[in-house]
C-alpha positions in Angstrom: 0.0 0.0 0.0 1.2 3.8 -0.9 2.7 5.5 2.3 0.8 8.6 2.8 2.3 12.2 3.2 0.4 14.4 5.0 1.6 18.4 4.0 1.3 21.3 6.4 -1.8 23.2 5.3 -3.1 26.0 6.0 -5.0 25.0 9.5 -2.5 22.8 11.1 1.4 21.8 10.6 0.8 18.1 11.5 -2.0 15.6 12.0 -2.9 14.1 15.0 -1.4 10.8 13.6 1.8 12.4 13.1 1.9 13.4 16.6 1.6 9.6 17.6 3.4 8.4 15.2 6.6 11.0 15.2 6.5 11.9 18.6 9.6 11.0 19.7 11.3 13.2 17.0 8.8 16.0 17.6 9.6 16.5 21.6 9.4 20.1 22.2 8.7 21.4 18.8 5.9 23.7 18.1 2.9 22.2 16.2 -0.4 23.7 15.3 -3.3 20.8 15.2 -6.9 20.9 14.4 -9.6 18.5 15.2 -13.2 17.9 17.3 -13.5 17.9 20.5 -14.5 14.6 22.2 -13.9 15.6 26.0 -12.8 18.3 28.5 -11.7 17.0 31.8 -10.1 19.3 34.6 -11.2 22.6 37.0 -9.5 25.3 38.3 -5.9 25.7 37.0 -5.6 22.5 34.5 -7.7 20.8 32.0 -7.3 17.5 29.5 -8.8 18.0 26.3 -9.0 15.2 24.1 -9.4 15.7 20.2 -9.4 13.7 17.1 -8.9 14.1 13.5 -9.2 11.7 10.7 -5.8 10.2 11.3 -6.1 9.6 15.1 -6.2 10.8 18.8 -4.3 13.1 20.8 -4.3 14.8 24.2 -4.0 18.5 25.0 -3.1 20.3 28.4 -4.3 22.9 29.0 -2.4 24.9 32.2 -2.4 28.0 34.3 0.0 30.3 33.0 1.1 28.5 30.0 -2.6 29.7 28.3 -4.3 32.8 30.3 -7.7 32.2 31.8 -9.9 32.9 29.5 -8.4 30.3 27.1 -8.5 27.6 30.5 -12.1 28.2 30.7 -12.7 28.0 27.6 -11.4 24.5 27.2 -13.1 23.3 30.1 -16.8 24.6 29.1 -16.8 23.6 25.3 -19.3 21.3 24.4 -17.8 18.4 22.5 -17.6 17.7 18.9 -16.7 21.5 18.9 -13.6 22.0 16.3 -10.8 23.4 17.5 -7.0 24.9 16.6 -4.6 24.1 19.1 -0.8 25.4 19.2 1.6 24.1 21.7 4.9 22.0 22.3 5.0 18.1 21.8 5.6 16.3 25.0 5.3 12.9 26.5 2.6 11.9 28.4 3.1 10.7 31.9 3.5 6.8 31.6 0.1 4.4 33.1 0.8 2.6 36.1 1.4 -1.0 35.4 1.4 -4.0 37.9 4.7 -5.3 38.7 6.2 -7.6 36.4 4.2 -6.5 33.5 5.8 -4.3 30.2 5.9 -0.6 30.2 3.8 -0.1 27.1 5.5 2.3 24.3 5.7 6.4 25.0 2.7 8.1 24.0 2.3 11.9 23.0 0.4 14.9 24.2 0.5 18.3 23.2 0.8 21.1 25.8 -1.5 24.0 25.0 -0.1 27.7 24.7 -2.7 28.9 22.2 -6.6 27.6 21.5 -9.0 29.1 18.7 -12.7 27.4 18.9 -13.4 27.5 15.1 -17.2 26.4 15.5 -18.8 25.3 18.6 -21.3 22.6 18.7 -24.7 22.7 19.4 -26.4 20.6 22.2 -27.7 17.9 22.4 -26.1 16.2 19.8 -28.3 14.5 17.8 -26.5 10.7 18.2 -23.6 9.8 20.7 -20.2 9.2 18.9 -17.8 8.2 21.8 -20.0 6.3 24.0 -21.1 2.4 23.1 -24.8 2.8 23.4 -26.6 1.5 20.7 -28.4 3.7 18.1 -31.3 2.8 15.3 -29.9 2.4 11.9 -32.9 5.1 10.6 -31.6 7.2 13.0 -28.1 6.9 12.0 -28.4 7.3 8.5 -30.8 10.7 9.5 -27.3 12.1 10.9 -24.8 10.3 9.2 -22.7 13.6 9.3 -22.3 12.5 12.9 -22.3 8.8 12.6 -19.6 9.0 10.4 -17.7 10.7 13.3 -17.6 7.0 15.2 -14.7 4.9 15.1 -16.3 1.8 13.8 -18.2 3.6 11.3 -15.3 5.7 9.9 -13.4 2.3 9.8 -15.9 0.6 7.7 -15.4 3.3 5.3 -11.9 3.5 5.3 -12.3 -0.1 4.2 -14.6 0.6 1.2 -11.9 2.6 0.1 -9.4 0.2 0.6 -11.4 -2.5 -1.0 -12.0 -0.1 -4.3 -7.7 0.6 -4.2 -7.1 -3.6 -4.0 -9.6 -4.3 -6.6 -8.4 -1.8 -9.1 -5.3 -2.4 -8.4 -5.9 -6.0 -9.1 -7.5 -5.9 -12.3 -4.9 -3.3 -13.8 -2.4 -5.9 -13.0 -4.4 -8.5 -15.5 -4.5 -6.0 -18.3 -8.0 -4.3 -17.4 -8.3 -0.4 -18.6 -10.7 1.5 -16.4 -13.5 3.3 -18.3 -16.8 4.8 -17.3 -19.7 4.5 -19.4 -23.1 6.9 -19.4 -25.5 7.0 -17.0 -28.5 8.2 -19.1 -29.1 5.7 -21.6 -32.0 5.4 -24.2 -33.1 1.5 -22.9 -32.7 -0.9 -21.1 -29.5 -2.2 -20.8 -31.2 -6.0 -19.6 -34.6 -5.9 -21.0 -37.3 -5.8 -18.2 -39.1 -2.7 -16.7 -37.1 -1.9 -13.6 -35.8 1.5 -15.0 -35.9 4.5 -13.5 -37.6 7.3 -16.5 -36.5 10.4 -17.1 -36.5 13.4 -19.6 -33.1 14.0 -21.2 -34.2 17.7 -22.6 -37.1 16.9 -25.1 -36.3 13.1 -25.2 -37.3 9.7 -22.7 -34.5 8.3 -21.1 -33.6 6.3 -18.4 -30.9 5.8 -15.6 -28.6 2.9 -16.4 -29.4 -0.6 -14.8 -25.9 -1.6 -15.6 -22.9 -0.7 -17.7 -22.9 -4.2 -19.5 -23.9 -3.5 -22.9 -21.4 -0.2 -23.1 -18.4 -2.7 -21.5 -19.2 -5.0 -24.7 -19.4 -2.2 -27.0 -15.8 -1.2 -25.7 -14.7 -5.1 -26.7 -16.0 -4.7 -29.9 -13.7 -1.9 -30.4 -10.8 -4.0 -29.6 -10.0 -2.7 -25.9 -9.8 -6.1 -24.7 -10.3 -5.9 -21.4 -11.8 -3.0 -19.6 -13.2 -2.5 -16.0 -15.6 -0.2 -14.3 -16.2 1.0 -11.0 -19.5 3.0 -10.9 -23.1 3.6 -10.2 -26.1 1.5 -11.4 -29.9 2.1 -10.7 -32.4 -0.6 -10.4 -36.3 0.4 -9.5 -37.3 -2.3 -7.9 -39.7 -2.9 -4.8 -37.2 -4.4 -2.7 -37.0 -3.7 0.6 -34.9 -5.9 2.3 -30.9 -6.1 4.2 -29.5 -6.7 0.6 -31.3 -4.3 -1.3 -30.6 -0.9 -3.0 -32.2 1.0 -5.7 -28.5 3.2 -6.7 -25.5 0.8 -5.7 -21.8 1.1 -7.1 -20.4 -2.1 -8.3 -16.9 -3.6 -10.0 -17.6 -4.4 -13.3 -15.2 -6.3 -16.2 -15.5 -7.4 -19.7 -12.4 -9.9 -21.2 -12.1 -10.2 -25.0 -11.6 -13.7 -25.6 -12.6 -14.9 -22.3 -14.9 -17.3 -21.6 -17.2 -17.5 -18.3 -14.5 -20.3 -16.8 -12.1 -17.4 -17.4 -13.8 -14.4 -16.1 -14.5 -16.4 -12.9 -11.2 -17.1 -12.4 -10.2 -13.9 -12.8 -13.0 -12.3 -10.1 -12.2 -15.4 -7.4 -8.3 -13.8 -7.6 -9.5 -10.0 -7.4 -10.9 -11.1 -4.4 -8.4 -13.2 -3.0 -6.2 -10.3 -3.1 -8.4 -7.9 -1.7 -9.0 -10.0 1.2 -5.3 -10.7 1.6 -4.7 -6.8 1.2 -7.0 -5.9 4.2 -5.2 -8.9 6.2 -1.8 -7.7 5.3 -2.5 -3.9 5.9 -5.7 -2.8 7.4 -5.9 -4.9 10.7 -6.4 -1.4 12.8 -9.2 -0.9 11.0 -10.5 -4.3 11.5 -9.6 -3.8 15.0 -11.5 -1.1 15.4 -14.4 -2.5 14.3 -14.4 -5.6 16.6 -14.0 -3.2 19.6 -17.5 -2.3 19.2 -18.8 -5.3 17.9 -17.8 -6.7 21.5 -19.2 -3.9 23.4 -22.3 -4.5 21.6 -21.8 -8.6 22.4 -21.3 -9.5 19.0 -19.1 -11.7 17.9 -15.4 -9.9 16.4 -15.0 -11.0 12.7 -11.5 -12.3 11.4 -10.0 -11.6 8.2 -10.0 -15.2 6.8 -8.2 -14.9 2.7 -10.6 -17.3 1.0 -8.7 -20.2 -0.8 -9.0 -20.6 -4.3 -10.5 -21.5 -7.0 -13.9 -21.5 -5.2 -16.1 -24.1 -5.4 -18.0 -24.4 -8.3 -21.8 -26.1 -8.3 -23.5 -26.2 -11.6 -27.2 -25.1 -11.3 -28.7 -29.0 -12.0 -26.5 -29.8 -8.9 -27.7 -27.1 -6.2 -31.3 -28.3 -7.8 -30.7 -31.5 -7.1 -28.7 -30.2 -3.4 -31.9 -28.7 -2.6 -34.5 -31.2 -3.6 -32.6 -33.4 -1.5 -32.8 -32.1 1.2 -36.6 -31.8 1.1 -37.2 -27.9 0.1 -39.9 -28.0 -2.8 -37.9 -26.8 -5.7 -38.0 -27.9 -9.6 -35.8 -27.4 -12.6 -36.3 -24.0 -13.7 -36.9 -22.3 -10.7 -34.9 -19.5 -9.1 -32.9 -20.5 -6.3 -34.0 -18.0 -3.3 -32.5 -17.7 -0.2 -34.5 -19.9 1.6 -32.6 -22.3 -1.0 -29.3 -20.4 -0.4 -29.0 -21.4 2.9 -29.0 -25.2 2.3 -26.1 -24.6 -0.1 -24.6 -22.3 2.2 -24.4 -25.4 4.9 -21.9 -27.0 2.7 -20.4 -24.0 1.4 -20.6 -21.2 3.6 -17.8 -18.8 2.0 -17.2 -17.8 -1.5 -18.7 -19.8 -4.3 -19.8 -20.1 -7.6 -23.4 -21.2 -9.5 -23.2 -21.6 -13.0 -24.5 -23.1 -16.1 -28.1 -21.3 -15.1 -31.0 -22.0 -17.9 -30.7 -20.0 -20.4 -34.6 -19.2 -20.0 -33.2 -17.1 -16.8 -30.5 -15.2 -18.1 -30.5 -11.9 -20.2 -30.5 -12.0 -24.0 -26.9 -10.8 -24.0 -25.7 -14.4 -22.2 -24.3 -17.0 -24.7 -25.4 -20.9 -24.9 -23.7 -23.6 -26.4 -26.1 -25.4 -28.6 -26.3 -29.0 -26.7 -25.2 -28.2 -23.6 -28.1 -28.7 -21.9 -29.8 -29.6 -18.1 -31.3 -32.3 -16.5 -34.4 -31.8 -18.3 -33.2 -31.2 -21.4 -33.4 -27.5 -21.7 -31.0 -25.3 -22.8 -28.3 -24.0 -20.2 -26.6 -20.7 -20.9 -22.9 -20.0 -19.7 -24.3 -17.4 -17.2 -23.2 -17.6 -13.7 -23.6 -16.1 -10.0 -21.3 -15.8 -7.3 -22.5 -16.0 -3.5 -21.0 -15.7 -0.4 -22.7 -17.8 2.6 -26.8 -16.9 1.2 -25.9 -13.8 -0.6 -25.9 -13.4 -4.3 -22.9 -11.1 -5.0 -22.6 -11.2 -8.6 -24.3 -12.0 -12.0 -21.9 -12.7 -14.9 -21.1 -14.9 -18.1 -19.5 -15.2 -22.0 -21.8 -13.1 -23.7 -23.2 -14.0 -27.1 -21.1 -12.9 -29.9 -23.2 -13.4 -32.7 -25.9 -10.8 -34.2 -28.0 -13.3 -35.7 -28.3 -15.4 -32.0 -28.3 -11.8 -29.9 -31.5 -10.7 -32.2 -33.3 -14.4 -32.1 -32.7 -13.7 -28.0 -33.7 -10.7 -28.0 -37.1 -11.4 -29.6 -37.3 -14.1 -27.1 -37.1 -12.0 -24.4 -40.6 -9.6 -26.2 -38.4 -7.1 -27.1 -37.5 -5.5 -30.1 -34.1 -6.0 -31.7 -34.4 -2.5 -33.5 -34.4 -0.8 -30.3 -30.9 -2.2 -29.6 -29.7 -1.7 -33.0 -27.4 1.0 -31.5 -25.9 -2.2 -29.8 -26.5 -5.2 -32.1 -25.1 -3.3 -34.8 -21.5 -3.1 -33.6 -21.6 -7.1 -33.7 -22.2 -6.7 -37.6 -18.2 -6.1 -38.3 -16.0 -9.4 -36.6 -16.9 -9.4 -32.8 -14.8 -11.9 -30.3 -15.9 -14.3 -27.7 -15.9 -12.2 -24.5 -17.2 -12.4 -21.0 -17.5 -10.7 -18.0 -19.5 -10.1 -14.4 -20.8 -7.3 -12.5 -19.9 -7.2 -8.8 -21.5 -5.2 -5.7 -18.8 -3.4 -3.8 -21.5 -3.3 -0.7 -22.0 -7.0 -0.6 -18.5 -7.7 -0.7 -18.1 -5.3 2.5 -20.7 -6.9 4.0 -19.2 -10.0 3.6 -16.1 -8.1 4.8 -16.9 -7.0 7.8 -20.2 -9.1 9.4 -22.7 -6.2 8.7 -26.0 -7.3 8.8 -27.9 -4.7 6.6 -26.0 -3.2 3.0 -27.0 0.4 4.1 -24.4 0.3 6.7 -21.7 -0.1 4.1 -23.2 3.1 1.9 -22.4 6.6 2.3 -25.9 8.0 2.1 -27.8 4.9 1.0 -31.3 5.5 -1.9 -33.9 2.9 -1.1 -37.5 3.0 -1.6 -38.1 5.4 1.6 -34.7 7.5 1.5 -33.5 9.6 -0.7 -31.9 12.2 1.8 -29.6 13.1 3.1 
């Protein structure tokens, strides 16, 4: 992972993380720090503030003579989560007492106060806690997520998304994939269907995108290869469950020359390294995380780097998995997640379902004339990844050939013509290529043990939220 650098700006001359980190080296030098204010402790001549920035904690002490008294009142009456500008000389702090025979733990770092401006002070009450463990309603939460972002746990779960968008890109670029971004506002539907959000691009009906698939393709045809996308998608459906957005950002890829053996290989290393990424770097954060997990008596999670390749059970199997074990099910059905969870017994981590019916697939996925299931229906070389009962990601080889995509197409009831902005670029030699679609929430979910996708989203849009 890139070492960060942290420049003087025009606030403060060092972050609180420097303080801890560089201490030693920055023993009685003059620093000027900013951060909010989680607590003032101390009367009369002295006070401990303690005050925390994005990269860390630090304590400031305040003392008679070294600030005058307005500033030592000051500090002992703000309200916290004020945010404050503190100058004053590094020290050490005064060692804890430990019982005998036990280590001295390393020096820590405080910064005595000779100067204090209270840029804004905060109202009270606050609208949510953010240093103490009680526990607070998700609705309420995302309300004020300014604030809840202020938490440690919460700020570590986002520190993690970003980590886990820096592994994965890094990832694919190191297999040849290009990072593009397709449009947003597109003219149809990118899979068929009627889950689209309508709008009105000036004078003409357009929709939100459902999915950057059919513009990844387009970039194949143009002989980019391979190409990846990390990016929002819209879906207006009436879900309204843990697992379920209407706007969600996911990983997307498409491989020229790739089949959907390939392209599953390639997302089951993506994640390997991710996972082995966070293990290898980010254990604070994890850390951090587990801290309240335990003061809320849940179990910590553990970074465990799935093995690979993943298992792989075709969809005829987990039928057959299912019926066995006496859930009513037939050939052809959807596996829910009822269904999930008897193939999640055996499997509980990462792992593959493919070979769906080609019935249940979008026109785009590709079939192999012959290949077909238990019943003797065609299978298509579509695919879904899930982790434990979750579906994480839809992918396959997509067809290749105009004649096949139009006969699907009009399978589906829809129109070729209104695709011809898409089937059209198949007209002039297009290669076999695949590719898959993966949601960056899911994945933190299966990250970090969170039990509901909206806590791994900024500012989440579901079917009652569309603010803040």
């Amino acid at each position: 992972m890139a070492v960060v650098e942290y420049h003087p700006t025009a606030y403060r001359t060092h972050t609180l993380g420097q303080i801890q980190e560089s201490g030693a080296e920055l023993l009685a030098t003059e620093v000027k720090i900013c951060g909010f204010m989680e607590a003032a402790r101390g009367k009369g001549k002295i006070c401990f503030m303690d005050i925390r920035d994005g990269t860390g904690r630090c304590q400031i002490f305040f003392k008679e003579g070294a600030v005058d008294e307005h500033t030592l009142a000051q500090a002992q009456n703000l309200s916290r989560e004020s945010t404050v500008q503190v100058i004053g000389m590094v020290a050490e702090k005064r060692p804890p007492k430990v019982a005998e025979g036990e280590p001295t733990p390393p020096p820590t770092y405080e910064v005595v106060a000779s100067a204090l401006n209270v840029i804004t002070e905060a109202m009270t009450p606050l609208p949510l806690g953010v240093t103490d463990t009680v526990s607070v309603g998700l609705d309420t939460r995302l309300d004020n997520r300014y604030m809840d972002l202020r938490r440690s746990h919460v700020s570590a779960m986002f520190t993690l998304r970003s980590r886990v968008l820096q592994y994965g890109r890094e990832h694919l670029i190191t297999e040849g994939f290009k990072e593009i971004n397709s449009p947003k506002i597109i003219a149809s539907a990118s899979e068929g269907g009627t889950n689209l959000f309508p709008m009105m691009y000036f004078d003409t009906p357009a929709f939100l995108s459902q999915s950057p698939q059919l513009y990844k393709q387009l970039t194949i045809l143009g002989g980019m290869e391979r190409v990846f996308e990390i990016g929002p998608a819209f879906r207006a459906e009436n879900h309204d469950t843990y697992r379920h957005l209407n706007e969600f950002i996911s990983f997307d890829i498409e491989g020229a020359w790739m089949d959907d053996d390939d392209v599953m290989a390639v997302q089951e290393r993506m994640i390997n390294h991710i996972w082995q990424s966070v293990a290898d770097n980010d254990q604070d954060q994890i850390d951090i995380i587990n801290q309240y997990r335990i003061s809320q008596d849940e179990q910590p999670i553990t970074v465990d780097v799935p093995s690979i390749p993943f298992p792989r059970i075709e969809y005829c199997d987990a039928i057959k998995m299912i019926q066995d074990s006496g859930a009513n099910i037939s050939w052809g059905d959807d596996i829910e997640s009822s269904h999930c969870d008897i193939i999640a017994a055996i499997h509980p981590g990462f792992h593959f379902l493919p070979r769906w019916p080609m019935a249940m697939k979008p026109f785009y996925i590709h079939h192999i004339t012959g290949e077909d299931g238990a019943t003797g229906e065609q299978l298509s070389r579509g695919f879904d990844l899930n982790y434990g009962r979750d579906e994480m990601t839809s992918g396959g080889q997509r067809e290749h050939n105009v004649e096949v995509l139009e006969e699907n197409l009009r399978n589906k009831g829809l129109d070729p013509a209104d695709f011809s902005f898409y089937t059209d670029g198949f007209r002039y030699g297009a290669p076999p290529h695949a590719g898959w679609g993966l949601g960056v929430a899911r994945l933190l979910m299966a990250l970090t043990g969170a039990r509901n996708v909206r806590e791994t989203v900024l500012f989440p849009r579901d079917r009652q939220r569309v603010t803040p």
